[in-house]
C-alpha positions in Angstrom: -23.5 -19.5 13.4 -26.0 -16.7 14.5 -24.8 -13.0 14.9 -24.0 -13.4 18.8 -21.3 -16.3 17.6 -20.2 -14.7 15.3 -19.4 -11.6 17.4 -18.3 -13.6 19.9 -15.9 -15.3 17.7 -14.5 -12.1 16.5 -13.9 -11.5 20.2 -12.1 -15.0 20.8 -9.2 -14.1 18.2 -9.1 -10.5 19.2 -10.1 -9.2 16.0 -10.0 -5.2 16.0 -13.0 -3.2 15.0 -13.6 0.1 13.7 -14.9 1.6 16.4 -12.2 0.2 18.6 -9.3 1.3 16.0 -10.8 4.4 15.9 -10.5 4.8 20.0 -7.7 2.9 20.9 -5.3 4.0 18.0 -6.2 6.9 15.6 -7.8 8.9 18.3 -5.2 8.2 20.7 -1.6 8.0 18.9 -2.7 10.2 15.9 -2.7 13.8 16.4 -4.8 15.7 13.9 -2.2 18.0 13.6 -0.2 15.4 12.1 -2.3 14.5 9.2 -1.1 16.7 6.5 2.3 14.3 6.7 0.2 11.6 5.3 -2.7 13.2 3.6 -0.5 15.4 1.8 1.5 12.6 -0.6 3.9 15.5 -2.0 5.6 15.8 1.1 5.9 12.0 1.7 6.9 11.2 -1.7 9.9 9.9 -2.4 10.1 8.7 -5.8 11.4 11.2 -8.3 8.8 13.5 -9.2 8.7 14.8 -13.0 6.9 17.7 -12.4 3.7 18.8 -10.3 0.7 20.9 -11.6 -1.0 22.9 -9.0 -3.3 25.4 -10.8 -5.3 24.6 -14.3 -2.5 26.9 -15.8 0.2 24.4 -15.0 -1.6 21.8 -17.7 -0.5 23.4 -20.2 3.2 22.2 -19.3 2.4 18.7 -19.1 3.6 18.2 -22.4 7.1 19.3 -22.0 7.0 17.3 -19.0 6.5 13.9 -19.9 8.1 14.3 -23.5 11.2 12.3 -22.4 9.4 10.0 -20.1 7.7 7.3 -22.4 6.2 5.9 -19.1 5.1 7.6 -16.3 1.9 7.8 -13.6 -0.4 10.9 -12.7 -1.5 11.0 -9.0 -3.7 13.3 -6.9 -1.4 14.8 -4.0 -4.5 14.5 -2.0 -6.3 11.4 -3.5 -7.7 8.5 -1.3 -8.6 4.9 -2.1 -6.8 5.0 -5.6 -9.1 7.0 -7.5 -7.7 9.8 -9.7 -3.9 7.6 -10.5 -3.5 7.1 -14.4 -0.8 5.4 -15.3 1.0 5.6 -18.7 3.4 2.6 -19.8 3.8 4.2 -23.3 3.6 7.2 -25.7 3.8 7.2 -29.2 2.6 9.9 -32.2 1.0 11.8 -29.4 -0.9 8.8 -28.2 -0.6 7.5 -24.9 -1.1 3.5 -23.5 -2.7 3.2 -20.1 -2.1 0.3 -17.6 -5.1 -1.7 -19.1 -3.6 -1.5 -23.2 -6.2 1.2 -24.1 -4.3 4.0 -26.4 -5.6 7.5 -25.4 -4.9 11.3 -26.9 -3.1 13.3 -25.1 -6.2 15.9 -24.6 -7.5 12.9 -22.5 -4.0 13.0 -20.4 -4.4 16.7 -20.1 -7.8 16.8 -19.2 -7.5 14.2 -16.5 -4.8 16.3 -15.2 -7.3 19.4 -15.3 -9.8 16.9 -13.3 -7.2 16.4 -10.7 -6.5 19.7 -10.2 -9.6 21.3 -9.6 -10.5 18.1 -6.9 -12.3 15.5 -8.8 -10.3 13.2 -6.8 -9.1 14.9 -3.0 -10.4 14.6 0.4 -13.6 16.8 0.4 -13.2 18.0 -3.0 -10.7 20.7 -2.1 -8.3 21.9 -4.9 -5.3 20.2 -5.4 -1.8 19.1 -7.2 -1.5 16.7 -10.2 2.1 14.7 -9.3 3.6 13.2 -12.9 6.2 10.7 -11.9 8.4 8.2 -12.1 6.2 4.6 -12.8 7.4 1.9 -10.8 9.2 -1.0 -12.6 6.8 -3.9 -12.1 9.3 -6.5 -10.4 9.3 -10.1 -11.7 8.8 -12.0 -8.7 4.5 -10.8 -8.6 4.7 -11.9 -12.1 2.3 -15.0 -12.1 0.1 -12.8 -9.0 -1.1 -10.0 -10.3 -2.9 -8.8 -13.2 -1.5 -5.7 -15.4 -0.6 -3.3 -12.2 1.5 -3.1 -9.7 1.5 -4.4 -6.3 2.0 -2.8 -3.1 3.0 -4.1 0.4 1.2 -2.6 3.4 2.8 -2.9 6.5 0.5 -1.7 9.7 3.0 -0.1 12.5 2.1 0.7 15.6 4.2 3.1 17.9 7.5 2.4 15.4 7.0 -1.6 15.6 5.6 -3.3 12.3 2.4 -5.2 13.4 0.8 -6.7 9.9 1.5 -6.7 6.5 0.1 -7.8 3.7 0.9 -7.6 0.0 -1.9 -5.7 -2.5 -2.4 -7.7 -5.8 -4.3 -6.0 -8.6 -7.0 -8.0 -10.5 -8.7 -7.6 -13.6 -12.1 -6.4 -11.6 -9.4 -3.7 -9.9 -8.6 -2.6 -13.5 -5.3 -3.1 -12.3 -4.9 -1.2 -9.2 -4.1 -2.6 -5.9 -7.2 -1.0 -3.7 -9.2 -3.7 -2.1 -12.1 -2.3 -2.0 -11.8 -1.7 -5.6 -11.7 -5.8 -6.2 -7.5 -6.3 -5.3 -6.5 -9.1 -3.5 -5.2 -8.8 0.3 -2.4 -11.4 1.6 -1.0 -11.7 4.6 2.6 -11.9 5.1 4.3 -13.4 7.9 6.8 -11.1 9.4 9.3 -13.3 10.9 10.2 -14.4 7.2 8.6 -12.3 4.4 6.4 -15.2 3.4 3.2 -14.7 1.8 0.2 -16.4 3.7 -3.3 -16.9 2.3 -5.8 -14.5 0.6 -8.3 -12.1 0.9 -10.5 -11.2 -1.7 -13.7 -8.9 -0.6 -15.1 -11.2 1.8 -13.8 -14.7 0.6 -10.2 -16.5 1.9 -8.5 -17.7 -1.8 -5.5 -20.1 -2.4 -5.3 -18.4 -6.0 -5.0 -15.6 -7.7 -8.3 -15.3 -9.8 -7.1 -14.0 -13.1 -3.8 -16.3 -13.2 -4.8 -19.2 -11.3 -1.4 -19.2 -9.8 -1.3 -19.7 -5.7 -0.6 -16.9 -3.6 0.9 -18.4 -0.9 4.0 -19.2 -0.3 6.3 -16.8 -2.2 9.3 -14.9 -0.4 9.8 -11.1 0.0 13.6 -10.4 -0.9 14.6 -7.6 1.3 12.0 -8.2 3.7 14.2 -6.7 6.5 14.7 -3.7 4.3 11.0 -3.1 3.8 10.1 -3.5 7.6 12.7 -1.1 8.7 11.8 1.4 6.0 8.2 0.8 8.1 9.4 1.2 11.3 11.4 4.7 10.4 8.3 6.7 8.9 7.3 6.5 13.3 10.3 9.0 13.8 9.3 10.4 10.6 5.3 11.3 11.3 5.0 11.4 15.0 2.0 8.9 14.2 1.3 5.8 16.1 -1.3 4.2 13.9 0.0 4.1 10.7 -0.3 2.3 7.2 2.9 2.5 5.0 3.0 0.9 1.6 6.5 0.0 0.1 6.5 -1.2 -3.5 9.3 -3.0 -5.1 10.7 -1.9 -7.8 12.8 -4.0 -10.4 15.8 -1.6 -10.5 15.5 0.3 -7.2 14.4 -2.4 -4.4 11.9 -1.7 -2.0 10.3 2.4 -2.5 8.3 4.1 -0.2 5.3 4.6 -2.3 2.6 6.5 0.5 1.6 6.6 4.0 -1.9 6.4 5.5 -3.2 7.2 9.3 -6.4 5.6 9.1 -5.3 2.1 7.4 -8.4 -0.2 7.0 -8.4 -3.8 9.1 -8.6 -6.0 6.4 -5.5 -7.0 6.9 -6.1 -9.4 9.7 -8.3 -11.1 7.9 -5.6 -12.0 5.1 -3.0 -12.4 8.2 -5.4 -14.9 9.8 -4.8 -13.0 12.9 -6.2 -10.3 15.4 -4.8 -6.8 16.0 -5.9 -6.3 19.3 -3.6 -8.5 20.8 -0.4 -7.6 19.0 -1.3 -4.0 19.7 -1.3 -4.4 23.4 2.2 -7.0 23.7 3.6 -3.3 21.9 2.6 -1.3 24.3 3.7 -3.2 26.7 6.9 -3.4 25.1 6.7 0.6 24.4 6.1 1.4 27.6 9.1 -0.4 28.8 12.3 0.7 26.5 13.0 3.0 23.8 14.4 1.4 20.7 15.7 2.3 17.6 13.9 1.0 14.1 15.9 -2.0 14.1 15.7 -3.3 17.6 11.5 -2.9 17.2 12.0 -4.9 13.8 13.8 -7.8 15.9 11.4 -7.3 18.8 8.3 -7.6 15.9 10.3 -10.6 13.8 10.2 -12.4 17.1 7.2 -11.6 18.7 4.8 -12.1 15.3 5.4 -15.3 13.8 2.9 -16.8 11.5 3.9 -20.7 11.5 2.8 -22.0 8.0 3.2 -25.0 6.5 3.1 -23.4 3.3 6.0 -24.4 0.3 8.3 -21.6 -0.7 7.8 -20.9 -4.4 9.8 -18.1 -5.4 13.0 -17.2 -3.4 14.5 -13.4 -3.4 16.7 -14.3 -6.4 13.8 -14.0 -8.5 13.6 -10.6 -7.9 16.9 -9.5 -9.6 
């Protein structure tokens, strides 16, 4: 298929481009005034923070602050795609194990802090605030689908009705992170029943999870209600009508708001097997129509956006617990 057919079959399933996302949605339902809600994680963060270094002469607290918390992760309050998180699953004799299994000093910890601080790691390289806090309890039920880290679920949500998701995995080329464009995998999940769909990893569709050869389809979201309605609330929340929020489960806790985002990428209709045009415009439709609160616009998107699947349930929520 030459370019033109291509094109025009991106056209045919209503696939949404950048350019279009950019006009139609960010420009449109996202006030710029509104982005330091999103950009700014420490005032969207909702795990329980350990401590927060904001100048180079907070490092030298970091210590004390992590010396009763053998696990923890380190996070730029302004970071973007990933880069800048360490995360810490143990400390011992003033050494400290990263997500990967390598054993670092505790220099390295505080200079990575430093790092963060002065903007290695922000949006333009501004200054900005090292967040130490609690690491989220990998949940048993991404056990055979993921590799070392752990995964996120990205739901897209579009004036206050969930529109996409997908669920992050990491990978060994990730180094355990769940960034796509770092090497995770993307996939789908249908939102009528929190059941994952097929793959996307870079530009290739996948059954299996590369590193575990286990398949990725087909495993059930316990709580899925609980995750799209903790999707649908950050609208009232932001003010913003484009949004990407990512919800991690956590073993103990359930589902966690982990971070929000007001340019998410579009990857995610690729792992969805589905276009966002068309889903965008039933909600406006709908939108324009009635005001509804978070869960009457999670019935209204459970209803609407269906992803029939004859796929075999593998894991039910019980295996969560």
């Amino acid at each position: 298929m030459g370019p033109l057919g291509r094109l025009r079959g991106l056209r045919e399933a209503k696939v949404l481009g950048i350019n279009r996302r950019n006009r139609d949605l960010i420009f449109r339902y996202n006030p710029r005034r509104l982005y330091p809600l999103v950009d700014d994680k420490l005032r969207t963060k909702t795990l329980a923070l350990y401590g927060v270094l904001e100048i180079q002469h907070d490092v030298r607290n970091l210590r004390r602050i992590v010396e009763d918390h053998p696990d923890f992760a380190m996070k730029p309050a302004h970071g973007a795609g990933g880069d800048g998180i360490l995360v810490v699953t143990n400390q011992r004799n003033a050494k400290y194990r990263k997500a990967n299994g390598q054993w670092i000093a505790y220099d390295d910890v505080a200079y990575h802090a430093s790092n963060i601080v002065s903007g290695a790691y922000s949006l333009g390289g501004a200054r900005d605030s090292a967040m130490v806090e609690y690491r989220v309890q990998f949940s048993p039920l991404f056990e055979r689908i993921s590799y070392q880290g752990v995964p996120d679920v990205r739901i897209l949500v579009v004036l206050g009705y969930p529109t996409m998701a997908m669920v992050r995995l990491p990978t060994r080329q990730s180094e355990g992170r769940g960034n796509l464009h770092q090497g995770a995998i993307g996939v789908g999940i249908d939102l009528a029943t929190g059941l994952t769909l097929e793959g996307v990893w870079g530009n290739e569709t996948i059954d299996e999870h590369p590193d575990t050869g286990h398949r990725v389809a087909g495993l059930e979201l316990p709580e899925w209600d609980s995750f799209l309605e903790l999707a649908a609330r950050c609208y009232e929340m932001t003010g913003l009508g484009y949004l990407g929020v990512d919800i991690v489960l956590d073993r103990d806790h359930g589902p966690l708001l982990l971070e929000l985002n007001a340019r998410p990428g579009l990857n995610i209709q690729i792992a969805s097997g589905a276009g966002l045009a068309d889903r965008c415009e039933v909600i406006e439709r709908e939108a324009a129509r009635t005001g509804r609160a978070p869960v009457d616009r999670v019935r209204f998107s459970k209803q609407e956006f269906h992803t029939p699947a004859d796929i075999p349930v593998e894991c039910t929520g019980s295996d969560a617990s």
